[in-house]
Backbone atoms as SQL, in Angstrom:
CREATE TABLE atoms (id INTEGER PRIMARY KEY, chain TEXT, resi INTEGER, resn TEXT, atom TEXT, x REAL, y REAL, z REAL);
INSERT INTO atoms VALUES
  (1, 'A', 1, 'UNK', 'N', -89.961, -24.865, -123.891),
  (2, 'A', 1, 'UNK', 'CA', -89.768, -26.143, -123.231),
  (3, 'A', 1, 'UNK', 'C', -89.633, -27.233, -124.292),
  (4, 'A', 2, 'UNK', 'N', -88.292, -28.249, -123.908),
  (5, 'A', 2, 'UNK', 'CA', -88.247, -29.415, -124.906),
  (6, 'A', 2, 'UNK', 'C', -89.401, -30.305, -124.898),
  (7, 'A', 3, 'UNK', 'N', -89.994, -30.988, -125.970),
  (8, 'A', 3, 'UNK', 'CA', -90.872, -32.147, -125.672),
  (9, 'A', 3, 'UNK', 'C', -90.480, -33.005, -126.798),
  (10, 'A', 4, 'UNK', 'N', -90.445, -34.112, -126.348),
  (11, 'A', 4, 'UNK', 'CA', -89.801, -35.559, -127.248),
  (12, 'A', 4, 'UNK', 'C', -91.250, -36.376, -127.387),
  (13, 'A', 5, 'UNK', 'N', -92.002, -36.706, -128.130),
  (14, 'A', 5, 'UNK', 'CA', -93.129, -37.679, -127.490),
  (15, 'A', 5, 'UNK', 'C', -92.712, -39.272, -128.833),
  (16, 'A', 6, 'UNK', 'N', -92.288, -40.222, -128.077),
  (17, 'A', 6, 'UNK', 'CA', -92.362, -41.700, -128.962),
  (18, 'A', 6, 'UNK', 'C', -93.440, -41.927, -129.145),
  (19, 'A', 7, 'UNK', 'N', -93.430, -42.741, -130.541),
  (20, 'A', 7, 'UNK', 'CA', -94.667, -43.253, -130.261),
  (21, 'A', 7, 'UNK', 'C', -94.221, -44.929, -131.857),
  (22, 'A', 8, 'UNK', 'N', -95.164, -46.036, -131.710),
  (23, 'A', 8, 'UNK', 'CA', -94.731, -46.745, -132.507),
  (24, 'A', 8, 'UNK', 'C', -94.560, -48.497, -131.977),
  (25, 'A', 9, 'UNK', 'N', -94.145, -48.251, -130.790),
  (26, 'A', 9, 'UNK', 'CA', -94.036, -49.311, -129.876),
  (27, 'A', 9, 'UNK', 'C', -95.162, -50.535, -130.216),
  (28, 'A', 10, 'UNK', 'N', -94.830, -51.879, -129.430),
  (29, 'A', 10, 'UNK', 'CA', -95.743, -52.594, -129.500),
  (30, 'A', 10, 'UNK', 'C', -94.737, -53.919, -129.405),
  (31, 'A', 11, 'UNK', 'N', -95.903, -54.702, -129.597),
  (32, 'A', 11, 'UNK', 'CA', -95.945, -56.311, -129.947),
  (33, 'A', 11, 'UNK', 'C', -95.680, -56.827, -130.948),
  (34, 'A', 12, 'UNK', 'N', -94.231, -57.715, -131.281),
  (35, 'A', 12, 'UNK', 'CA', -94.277, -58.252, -133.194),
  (36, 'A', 12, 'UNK', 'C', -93.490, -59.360, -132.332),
  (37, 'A', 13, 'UNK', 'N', -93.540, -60.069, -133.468),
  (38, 'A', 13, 'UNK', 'CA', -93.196, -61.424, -133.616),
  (39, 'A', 13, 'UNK', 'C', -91.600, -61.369, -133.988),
  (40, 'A', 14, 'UNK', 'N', -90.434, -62.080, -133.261),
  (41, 'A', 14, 'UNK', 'CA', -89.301, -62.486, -134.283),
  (42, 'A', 14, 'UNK', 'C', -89.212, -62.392, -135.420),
  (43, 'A', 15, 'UNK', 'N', -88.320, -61.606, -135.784),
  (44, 'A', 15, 'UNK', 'CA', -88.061, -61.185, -137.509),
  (45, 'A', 15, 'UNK', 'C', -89.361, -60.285, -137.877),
  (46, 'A', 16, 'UNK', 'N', -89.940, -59.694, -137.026),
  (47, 'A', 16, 'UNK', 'CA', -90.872, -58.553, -138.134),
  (48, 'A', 16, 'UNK', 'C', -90.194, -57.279, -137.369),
  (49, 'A', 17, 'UNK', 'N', -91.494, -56.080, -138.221),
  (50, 'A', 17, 'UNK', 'CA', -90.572, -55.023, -137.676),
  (51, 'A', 17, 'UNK', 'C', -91.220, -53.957, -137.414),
  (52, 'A', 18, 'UNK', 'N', -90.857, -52.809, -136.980),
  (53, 'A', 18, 'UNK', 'CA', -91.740, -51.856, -136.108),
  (54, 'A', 18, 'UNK', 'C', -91.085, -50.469, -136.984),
  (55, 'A', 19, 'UNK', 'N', -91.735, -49.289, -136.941),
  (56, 'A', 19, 'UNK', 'CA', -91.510, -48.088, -137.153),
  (57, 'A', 19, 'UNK', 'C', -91.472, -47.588, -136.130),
  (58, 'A', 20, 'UNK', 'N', -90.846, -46.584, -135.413),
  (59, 'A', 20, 'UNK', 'CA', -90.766, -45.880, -134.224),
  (60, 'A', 20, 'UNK', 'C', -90.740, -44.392, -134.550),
  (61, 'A', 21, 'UNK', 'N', -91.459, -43.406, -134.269),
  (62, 'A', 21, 'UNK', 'CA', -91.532, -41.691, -134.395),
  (63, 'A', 21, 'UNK', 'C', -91.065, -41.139, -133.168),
  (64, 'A', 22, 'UNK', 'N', -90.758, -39.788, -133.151),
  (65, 'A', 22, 'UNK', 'CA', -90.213, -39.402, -132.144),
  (66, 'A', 22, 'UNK', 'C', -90.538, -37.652, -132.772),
  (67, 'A', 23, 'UNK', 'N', -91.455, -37.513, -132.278),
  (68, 'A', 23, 'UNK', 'CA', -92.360, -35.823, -132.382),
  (69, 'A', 23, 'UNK', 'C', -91.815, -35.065, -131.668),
  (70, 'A', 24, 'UNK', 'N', -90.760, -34.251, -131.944),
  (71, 'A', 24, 'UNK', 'CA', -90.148, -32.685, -130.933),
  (72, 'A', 24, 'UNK', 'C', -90.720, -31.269, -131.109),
  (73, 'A', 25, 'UNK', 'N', -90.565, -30.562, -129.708),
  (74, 'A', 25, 'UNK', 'CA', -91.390, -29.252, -130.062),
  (75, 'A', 25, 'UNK', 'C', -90.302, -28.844, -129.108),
  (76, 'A', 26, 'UNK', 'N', -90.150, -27.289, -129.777),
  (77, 'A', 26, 'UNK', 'CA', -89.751, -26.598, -128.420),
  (78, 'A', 26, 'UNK', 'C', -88.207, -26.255, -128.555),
  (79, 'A', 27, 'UNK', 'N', -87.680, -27.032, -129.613),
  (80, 'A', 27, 'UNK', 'CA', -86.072, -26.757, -130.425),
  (81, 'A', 27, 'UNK', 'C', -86.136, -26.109, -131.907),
  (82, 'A', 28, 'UNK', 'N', -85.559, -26.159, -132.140),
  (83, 'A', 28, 'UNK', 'CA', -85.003, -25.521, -133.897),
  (84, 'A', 28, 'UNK', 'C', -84.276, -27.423, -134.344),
  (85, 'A', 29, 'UNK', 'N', -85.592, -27.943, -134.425),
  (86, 'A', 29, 'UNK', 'CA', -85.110, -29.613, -135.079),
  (87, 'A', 29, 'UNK', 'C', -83.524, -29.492, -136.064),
  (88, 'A', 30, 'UNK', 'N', -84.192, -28.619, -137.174),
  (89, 'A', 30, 'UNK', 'CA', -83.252, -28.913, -138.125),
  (90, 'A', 30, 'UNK', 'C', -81.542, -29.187, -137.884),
  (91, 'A', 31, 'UNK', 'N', -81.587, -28.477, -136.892),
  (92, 'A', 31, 'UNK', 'CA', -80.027, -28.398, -136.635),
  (93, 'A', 31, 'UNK', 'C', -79.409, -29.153, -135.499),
  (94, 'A', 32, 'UNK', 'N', -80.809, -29.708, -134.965),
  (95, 'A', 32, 'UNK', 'CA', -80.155, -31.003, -133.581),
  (96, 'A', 32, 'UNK', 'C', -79.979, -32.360, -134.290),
  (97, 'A', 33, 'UNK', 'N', -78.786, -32.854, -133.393),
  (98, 'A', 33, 'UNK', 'CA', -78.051, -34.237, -133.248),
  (99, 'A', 33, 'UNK', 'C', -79.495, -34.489, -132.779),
  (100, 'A', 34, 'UNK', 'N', -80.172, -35.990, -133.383),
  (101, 'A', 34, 'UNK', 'CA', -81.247, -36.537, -132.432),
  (102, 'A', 34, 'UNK', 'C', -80.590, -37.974, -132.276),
  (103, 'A', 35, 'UNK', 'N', -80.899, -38.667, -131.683),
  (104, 'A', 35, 'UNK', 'CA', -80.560, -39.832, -131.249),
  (105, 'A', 35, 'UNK', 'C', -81.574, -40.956, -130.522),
  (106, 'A', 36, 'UNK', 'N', -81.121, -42.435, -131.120),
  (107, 'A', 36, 'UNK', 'CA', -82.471, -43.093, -129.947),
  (108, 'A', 36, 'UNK', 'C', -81.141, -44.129, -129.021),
  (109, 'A', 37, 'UNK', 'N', -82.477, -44.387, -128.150),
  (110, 'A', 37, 'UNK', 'CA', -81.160, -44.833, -127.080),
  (111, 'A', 37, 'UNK', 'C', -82.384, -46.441, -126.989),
  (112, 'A', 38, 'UNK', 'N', -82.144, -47.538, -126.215),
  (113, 'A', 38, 'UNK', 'CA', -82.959, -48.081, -125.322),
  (114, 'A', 38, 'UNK', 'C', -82.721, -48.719, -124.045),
  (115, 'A', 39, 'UNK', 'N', -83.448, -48.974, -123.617),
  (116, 'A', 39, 'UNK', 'CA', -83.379, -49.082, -121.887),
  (117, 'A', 39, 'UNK', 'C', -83.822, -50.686, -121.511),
  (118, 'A', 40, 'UNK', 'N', -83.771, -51.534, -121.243),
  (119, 'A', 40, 'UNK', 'CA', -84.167, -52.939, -120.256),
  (120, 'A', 40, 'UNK', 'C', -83.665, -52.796, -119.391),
  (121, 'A', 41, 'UNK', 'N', -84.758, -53.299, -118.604),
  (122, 'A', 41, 'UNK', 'CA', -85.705, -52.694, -117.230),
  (123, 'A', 41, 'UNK', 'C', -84.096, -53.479, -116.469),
  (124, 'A', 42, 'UNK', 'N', -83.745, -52.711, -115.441),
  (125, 'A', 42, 'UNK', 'CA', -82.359, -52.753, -114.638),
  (126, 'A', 42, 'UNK', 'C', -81.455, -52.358, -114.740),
  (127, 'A', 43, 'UNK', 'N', -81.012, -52.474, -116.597),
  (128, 'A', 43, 'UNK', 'CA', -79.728, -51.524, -117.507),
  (129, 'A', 43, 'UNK', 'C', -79.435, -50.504, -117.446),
  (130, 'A', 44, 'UNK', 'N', -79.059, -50.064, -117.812),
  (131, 'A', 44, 'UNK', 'CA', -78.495, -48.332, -118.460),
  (132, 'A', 44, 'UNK', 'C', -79.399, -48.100, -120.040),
  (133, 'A', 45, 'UNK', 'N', -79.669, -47.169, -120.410),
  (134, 'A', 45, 'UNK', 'CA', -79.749, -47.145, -121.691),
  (135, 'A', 45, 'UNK', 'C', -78.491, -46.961, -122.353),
  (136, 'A', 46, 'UNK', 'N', -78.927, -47.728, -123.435),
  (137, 'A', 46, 'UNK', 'CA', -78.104, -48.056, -124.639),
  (138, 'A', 46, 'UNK', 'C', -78.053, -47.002, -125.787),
  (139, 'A', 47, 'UNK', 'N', -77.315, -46.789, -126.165),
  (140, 'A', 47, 'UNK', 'CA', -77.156, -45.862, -127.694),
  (141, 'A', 47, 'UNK', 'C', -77.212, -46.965, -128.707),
  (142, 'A', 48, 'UNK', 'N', -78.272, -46.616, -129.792),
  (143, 'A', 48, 'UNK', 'CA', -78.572, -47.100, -130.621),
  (144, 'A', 48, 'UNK', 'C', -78.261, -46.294, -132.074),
  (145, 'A', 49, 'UNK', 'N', -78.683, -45.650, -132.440),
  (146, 'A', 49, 'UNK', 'CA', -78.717, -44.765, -133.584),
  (147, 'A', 49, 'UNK', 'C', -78.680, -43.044, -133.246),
  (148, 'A', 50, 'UNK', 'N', -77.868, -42.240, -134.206),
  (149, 'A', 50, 'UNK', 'CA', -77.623, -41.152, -134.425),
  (150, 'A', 50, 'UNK', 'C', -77.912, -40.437, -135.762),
  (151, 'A', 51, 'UNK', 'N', -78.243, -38.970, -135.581),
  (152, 'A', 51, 'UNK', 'CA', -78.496, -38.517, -137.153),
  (153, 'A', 51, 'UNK', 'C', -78.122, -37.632, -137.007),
  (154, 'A', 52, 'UNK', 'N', -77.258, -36.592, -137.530),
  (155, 'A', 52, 'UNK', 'CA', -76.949, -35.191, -137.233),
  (156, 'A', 52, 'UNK', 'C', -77.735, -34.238, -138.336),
  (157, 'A', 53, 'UNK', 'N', -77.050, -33.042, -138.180),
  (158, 'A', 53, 'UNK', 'CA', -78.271, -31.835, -138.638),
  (159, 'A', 53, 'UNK', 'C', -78.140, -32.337, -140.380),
  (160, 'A', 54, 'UNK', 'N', -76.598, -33.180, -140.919),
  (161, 'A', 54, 'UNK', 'CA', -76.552, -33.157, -142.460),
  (162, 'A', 54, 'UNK', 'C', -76.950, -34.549, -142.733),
  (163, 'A', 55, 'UNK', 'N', -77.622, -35.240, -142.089),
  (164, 'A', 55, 'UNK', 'CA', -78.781, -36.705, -142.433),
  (165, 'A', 55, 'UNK', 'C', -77.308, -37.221, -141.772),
  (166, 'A', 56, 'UNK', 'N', -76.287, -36.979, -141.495),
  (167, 'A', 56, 'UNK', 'CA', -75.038, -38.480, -141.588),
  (168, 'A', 56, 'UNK', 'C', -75.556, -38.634, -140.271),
  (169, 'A', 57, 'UNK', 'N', -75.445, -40.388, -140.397),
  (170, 'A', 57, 'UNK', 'CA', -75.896, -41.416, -139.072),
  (171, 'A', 57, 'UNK', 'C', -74.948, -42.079, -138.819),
  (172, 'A', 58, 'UNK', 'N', -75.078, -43.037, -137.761),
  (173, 'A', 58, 'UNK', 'CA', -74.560, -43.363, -136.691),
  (174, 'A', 58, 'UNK', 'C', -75.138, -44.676, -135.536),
  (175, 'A', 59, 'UNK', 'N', -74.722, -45.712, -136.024),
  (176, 'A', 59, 'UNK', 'CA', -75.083, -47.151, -135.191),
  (177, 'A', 59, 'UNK', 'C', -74.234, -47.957, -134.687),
  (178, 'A', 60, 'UNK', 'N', -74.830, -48.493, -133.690),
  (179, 'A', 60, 'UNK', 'CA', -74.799, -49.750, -132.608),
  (180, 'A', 60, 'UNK', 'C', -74.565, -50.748, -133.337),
  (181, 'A', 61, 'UNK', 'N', -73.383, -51.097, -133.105),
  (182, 'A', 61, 'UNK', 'CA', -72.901, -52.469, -134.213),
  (183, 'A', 61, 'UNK', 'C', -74.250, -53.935, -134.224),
  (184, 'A', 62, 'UNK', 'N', -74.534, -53.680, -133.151),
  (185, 'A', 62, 'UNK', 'CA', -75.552, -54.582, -132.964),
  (186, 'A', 62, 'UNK', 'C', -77.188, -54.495, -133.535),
  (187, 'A', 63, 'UNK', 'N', -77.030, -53.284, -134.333),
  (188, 'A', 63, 'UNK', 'CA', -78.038, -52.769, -134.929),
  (189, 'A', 63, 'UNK', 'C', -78.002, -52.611, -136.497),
  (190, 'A', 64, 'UNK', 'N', -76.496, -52.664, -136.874),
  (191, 'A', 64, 'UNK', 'CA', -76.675, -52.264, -137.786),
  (192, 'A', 64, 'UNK', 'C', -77.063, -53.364, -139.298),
  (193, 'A', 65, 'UNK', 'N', -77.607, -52.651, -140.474),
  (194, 'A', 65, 'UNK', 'CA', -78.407, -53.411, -141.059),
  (195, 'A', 65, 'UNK', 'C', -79.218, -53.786, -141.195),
  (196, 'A', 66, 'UNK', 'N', -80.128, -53.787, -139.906),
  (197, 'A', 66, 'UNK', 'CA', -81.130, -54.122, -139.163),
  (198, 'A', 66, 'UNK', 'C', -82.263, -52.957, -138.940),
  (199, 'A', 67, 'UNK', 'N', -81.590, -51.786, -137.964),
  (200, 'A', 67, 'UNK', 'CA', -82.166, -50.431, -138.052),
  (201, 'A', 67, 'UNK', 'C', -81.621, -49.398, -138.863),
  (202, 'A', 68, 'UNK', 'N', -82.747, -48.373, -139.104),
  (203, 'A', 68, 'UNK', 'CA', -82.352, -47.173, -140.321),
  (204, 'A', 68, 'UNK', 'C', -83.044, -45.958, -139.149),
  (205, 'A', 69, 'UNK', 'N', -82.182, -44.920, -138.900),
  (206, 'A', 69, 'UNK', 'CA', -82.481, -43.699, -138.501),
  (207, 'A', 69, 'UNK', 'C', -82.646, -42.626, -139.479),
  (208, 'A', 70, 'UNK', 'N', -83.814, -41.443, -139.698),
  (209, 'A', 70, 'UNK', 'CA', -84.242, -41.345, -140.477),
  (210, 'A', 70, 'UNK', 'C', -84.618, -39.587, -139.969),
  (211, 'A', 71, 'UNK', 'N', -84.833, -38.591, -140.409),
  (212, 'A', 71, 'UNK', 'CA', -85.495, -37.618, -140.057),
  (213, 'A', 71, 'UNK', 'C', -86.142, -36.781, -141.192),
  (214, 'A', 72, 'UNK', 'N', -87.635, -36.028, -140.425),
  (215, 'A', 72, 'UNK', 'CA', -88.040, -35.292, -141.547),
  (216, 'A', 72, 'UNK', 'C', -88.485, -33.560, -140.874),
  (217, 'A', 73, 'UNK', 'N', -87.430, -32.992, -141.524),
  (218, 'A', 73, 'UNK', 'CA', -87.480, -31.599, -140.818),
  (219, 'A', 73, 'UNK', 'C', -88.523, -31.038, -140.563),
  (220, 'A', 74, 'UNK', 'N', -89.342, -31.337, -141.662),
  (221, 'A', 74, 'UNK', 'CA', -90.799, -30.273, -141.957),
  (222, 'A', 74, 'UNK', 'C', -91.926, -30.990, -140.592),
  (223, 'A', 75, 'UNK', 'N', -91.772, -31.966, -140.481),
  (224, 'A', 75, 'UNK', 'CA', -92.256, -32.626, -139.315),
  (225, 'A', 75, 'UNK', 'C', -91.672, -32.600, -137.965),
  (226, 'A', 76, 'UNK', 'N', -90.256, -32.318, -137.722),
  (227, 'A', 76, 'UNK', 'CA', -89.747, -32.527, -136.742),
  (228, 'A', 76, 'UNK', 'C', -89.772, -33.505, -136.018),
  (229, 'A', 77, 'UNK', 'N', -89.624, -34.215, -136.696),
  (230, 'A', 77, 'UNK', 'CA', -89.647, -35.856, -136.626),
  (231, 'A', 77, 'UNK', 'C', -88.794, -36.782, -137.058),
  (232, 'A', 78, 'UNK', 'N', -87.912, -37.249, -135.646),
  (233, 'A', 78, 'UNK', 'CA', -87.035, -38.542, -136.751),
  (234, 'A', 78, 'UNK', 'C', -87.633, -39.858, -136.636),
  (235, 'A', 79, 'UNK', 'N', -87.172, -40.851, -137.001),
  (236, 'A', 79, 'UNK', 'CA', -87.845, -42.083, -136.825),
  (237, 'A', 79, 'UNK', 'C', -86.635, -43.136, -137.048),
  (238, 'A', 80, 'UNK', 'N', -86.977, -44.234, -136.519),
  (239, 'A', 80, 'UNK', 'CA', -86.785, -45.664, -136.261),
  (240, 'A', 80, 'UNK', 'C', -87.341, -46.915, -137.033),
  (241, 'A', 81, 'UNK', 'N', -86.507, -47.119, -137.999),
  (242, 'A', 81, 'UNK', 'CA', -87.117, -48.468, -138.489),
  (243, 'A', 81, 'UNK', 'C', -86.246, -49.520, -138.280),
  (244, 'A', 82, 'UNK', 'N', -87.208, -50.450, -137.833),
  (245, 'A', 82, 'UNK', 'CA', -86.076, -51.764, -136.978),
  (246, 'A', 82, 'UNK', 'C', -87.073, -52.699, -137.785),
  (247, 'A', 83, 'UNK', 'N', -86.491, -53.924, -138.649),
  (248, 'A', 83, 'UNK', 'CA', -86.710, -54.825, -139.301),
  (249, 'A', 83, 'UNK', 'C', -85.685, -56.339, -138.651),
  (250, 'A', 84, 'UNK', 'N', -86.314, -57.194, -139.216),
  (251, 'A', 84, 'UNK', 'CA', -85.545, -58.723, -138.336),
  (252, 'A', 84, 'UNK', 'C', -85.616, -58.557, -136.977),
  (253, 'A', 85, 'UNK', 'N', -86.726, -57.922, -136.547),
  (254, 'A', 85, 'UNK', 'CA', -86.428, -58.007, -134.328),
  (255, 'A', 85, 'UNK', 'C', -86.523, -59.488, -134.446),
  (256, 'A', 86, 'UNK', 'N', -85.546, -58.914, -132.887),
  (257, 'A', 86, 'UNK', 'CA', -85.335, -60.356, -132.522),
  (258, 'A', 86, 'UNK', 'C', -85.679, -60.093, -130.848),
  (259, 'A', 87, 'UNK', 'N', -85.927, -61.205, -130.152),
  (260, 'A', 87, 'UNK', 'CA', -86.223, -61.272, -128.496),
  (261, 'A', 87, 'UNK', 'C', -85.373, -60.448, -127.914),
  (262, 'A', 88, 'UNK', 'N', -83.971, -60.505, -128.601),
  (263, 'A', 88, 'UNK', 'CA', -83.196, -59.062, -127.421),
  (264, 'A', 88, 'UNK', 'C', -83.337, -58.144, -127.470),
  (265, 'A', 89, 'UNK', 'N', -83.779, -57.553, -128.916),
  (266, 'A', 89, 'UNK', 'CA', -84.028, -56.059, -128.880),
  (267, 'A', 89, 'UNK', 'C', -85.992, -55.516, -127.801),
  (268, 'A', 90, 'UNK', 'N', -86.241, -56.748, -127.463),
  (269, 'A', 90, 'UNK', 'CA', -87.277, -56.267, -126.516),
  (270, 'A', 90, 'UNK', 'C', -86.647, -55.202, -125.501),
  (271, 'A', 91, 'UNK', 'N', -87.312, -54.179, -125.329),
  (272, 'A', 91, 'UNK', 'CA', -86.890, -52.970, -124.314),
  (273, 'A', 91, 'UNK', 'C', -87.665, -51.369, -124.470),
  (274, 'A', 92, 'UNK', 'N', -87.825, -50.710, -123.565),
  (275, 'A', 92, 'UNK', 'CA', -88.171, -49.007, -123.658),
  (276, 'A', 92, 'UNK', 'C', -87.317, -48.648, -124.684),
  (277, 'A', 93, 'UNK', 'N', -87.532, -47.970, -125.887),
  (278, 'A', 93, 'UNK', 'CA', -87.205, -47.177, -126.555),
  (279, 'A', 93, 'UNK', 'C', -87.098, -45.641, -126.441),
  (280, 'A', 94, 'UNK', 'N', -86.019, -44.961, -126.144),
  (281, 'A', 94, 'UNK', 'CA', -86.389, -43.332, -126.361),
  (282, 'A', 94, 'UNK', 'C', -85.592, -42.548, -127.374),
  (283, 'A', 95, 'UNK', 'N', -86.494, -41.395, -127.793),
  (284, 'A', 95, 'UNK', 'CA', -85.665, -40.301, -128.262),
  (285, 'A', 95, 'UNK', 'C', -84.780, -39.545, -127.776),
  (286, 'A', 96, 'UNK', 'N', -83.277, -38.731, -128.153),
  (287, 'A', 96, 'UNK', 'CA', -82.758, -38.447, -127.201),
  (288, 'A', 96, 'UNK', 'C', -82.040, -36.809, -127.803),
  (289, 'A', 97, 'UNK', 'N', -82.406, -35.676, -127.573),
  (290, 'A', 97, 'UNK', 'CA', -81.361, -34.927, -127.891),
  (291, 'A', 97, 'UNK', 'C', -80.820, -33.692, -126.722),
  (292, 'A', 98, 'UNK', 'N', -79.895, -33.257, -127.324),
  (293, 'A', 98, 'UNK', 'CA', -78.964, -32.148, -126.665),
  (294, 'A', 98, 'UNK', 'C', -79.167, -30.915, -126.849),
  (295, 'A', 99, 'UNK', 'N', -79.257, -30.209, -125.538),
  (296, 'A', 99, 'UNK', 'CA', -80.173, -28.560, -125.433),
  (297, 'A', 99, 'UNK', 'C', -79.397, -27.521, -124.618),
  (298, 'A', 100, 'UNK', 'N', -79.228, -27.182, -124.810),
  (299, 'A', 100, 'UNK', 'CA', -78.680, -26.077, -123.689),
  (300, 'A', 100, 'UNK', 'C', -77.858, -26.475, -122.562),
  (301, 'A', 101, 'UNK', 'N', -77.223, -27.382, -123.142),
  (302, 'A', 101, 'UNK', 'CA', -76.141, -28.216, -122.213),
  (303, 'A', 101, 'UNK', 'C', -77.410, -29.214, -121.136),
  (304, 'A', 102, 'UNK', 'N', -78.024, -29.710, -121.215),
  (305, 'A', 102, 'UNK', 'CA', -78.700, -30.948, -121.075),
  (306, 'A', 102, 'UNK', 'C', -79.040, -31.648, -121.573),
  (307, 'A', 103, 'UNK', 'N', -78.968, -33.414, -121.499),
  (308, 'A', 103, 'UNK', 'CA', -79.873, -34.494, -122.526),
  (309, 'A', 103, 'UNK', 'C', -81.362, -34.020, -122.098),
  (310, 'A', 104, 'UNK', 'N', -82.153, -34.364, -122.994),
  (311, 'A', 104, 'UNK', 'CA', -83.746, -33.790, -123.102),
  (312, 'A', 104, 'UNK', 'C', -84.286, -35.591, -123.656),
  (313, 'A', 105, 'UNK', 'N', -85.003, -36.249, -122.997),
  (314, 'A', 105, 'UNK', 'CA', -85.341, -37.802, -123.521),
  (315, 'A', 105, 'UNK', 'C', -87.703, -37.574, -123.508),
  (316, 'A', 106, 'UNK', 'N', -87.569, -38.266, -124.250),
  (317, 'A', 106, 'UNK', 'CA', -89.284, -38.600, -124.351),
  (318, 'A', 106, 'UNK', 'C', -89.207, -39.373, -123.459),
  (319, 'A', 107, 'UNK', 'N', -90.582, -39.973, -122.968),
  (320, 'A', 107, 'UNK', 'CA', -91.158, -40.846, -121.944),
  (321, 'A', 107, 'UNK', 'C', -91.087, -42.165, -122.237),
  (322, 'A', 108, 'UNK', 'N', -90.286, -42.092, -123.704),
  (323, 'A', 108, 'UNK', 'CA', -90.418, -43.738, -124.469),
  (324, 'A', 108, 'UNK', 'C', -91.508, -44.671, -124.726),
  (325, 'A', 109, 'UNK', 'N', -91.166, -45.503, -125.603),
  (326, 'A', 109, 'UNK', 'CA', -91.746, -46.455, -126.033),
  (327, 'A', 109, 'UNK', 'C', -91.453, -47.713, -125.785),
  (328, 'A', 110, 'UNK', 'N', -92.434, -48.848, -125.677),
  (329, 'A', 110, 'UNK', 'CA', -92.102, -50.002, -124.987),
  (330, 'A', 110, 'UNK', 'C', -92.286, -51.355, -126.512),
  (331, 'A', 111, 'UNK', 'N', -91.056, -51.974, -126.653),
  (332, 'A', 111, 'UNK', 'CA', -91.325, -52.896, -128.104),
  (333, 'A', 111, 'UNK', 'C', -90.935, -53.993, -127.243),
  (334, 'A', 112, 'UNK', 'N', -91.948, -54.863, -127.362),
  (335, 'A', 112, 'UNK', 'CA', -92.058, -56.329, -126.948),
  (336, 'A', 112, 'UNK', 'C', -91.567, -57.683, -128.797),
  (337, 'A', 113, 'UNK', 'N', -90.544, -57.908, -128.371),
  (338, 'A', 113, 'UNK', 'CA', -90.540, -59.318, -129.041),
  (339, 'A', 113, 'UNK', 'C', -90.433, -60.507, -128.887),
  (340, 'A', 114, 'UNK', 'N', -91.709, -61.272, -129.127),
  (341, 'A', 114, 'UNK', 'CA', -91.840, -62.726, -129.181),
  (342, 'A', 114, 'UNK', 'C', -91.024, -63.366, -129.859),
  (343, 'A', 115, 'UNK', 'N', -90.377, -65.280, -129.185),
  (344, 'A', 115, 'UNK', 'CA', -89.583, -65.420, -129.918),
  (345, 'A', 115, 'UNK', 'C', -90.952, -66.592, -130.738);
């Protein structure tokens, strides 16, 4: 069974910045596309960042510069570093990858920014 668990979320101020993890069990990490997406509450989720099995990534023009997608095999763990938040990027954060011909998402994470 896939399991995605976020974790990292929280409360920052305009212009600071958050780390985001994303813990998988239950795949062969090394070789999955992982991806984070985020969600405000009514939207669709959004695609944000991509990493494939050879580190090459993949961003949301609106992200980029800003966030770094990141993975560490031995952990099975990619991560999220978002620096300069700003009030729009407030929203659910999730992890996102592809399994056996289904998306597989964590329960997400919730990043609040003050302006």
């Amino acid at each position: 069974q896939v399991r995605l668990v976020e974790r990292g979320g929280g409360l920052v101020e305009a212009g600071g910045s958050l780390r985001l993890s994303c813990a998988s069990s239950g795949i062969n990490f090394r070789i999955h596309k992982m991806n984070w997406y985020r969600q405000v509450t009514g939207n669709e989720r959004d695609f944000l960042a991509s990493i494939d099995s050879d580190g090459s990534t993949n961003y949301q023009d609106s992200v980029k510069g800003r966030f770094t997608i990141s993975r560490d095999n031995a952990r099975s763990t990619v991560y999220l570093q978002m620096n300069n938040l700003k009030p729009e990027d407030t929203a659910v954060y999730f992890c996102n990858t592809y399994y056996k011909t289904r998306d597989c998402w964590g329960q997400g994470t919730r990043v609040t920014v003050s302006s």
